[in-house]
C-alpha positions in Angstrom: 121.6 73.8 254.2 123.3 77.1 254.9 121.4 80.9 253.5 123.7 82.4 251.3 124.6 86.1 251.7 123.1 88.4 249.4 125.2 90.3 247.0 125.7 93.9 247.8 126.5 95.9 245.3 128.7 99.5 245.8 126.8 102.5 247.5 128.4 106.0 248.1 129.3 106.7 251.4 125.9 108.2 253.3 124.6 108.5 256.6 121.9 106.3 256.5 119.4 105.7 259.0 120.1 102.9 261.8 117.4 100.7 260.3 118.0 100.8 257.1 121.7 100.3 257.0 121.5 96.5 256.4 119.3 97.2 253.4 121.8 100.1 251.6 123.5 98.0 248.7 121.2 95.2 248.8 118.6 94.5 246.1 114.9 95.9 246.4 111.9 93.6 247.1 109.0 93.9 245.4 107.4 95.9 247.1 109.7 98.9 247.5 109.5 99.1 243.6 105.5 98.6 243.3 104.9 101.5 244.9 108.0 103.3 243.6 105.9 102.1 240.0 103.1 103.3 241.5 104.4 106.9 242.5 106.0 107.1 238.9 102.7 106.3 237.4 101.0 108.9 239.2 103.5 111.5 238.2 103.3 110.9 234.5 99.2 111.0 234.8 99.5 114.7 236.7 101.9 115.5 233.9 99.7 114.1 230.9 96.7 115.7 233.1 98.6 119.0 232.5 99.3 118.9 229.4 95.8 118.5 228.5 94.9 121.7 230.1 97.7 123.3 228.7 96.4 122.2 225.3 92.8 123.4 226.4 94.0 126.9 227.6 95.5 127.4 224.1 92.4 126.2 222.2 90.8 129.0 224.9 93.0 131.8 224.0 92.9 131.3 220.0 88.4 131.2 220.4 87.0 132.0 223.8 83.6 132.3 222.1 83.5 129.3 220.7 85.7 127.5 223.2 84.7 123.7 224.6 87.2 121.5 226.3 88.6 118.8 223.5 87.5 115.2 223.9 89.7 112.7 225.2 90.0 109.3 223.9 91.6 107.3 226.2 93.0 105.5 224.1 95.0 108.3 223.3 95.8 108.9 226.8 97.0 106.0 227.4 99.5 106.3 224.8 100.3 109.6 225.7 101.2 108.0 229.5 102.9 105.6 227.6 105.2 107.7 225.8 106.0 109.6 228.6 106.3 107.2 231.2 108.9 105.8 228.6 111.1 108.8 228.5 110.6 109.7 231.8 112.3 106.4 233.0 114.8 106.3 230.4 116.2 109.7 231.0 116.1 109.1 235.0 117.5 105.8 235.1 120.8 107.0 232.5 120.9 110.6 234.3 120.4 110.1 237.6 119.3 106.7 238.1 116.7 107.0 239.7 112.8 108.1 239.3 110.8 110.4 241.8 109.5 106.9 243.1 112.6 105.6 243.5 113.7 108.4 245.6 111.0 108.4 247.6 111.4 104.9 248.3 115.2 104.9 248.4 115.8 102.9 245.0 118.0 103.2 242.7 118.8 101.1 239.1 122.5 100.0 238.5 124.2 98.3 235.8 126.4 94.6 236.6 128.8 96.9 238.3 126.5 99.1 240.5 127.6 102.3 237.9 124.4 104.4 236.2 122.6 103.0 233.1 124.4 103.8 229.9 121.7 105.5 227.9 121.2 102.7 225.5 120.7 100.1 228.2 118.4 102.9 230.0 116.4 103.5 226.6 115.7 99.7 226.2 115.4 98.8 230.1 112.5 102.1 230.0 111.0 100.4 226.5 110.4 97.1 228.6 109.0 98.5 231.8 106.6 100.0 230.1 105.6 97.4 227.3 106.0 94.3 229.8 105.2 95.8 233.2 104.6 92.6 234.6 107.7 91.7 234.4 108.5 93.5 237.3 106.8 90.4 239.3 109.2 88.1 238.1 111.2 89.2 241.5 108.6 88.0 243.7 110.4 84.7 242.8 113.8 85.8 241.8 116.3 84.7 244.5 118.4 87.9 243.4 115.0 90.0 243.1 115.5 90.2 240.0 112.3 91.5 237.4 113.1 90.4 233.9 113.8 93.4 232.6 117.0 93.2 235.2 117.6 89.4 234.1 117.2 90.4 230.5 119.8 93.9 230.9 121.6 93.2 233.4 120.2 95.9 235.6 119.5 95.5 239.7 117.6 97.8 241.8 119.3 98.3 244.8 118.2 100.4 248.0 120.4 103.3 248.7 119.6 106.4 250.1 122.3 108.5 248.9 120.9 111.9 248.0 123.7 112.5 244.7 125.9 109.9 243.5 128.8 112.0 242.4 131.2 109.3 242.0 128.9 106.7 240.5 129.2 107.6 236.7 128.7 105.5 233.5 130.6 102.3 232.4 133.5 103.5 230.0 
């Protein structure tokens, strides 16, 4: 019984740390991309945080007098951290390919090929990360470390620490 290699997909050229260059190209575990999730999550609750206020300063400058801070459902918050989570992954992932999380963590999400996300697969990879976030545990068994949201569009998350990927572009 032999342990098969695992696929590697293409990185840019970057001086990576001794340590981690076994890792560049290789896909992510599980948890690299929790807490990447979790960084991600806590960006788009500052940002829906701040919007709040923002909407609260307004309501301040239009009555002062009769100025109290709205209520919020959450209910509506967590739609709100919904909606935004969504865009913020699906513009990331076809732009840059990569979250803040990501960064940190030294992640990034590639097509089959290892090229950026074409918007339509980043829109509908973003629109199951957030409706089906458990997915993501599907690579705790994966062999490829695969979530199903990778299975299902053909995405991978890979380590690489590349700062820009100028010559990683989208499919044609």
């Amino acid at each position: 019984m032999s342990i098969e290699e695992p696929a590697r997909l293409p990185t840019a050229p970057v001086r990576v740390p001794a340590a981690a260059r076994d890792f560049q190209g290789m896909r992510a575990g599980i948890v690299s991309r929790v807490i990447a999730n979790i960084v991600d999550v806590m960006v788009i609750v500052v940002v829906a945080f701040s919007l709040y206020f923002a909407y609260a300063s307004l309501l301040f400058m239009v009555d002062p007098r009769d100025f109290h801070f709205p209520a919020l459902k959450m209910s509506w918050f967590v739609i709100l951290c919904g909606l935004l989570l969504f865009m913020y992954f699906a513009a990331s992932w076809a732009l840059v390919g990569r979250t803040v999380g990501d960064r940190l963590m030294g992640l990034r999400v590639v097509n089959h090929r290892g090229l950026l996300l074409r918007w339509t697969a980043a829109i509908l990879r973003a629109a199951f990360c957030v409706v089906f976030p458990l997915g993501l545990f599907w690579s705790i068994i994966s062999r490829e470390n695969r979530a199903v949201q990778d299975v299902v569009m053909r995405s991978s998350v890979i380590y690489d620490w590349a700062p820009n990927r100028a010559n990683l572009g989208h499919e044609r």
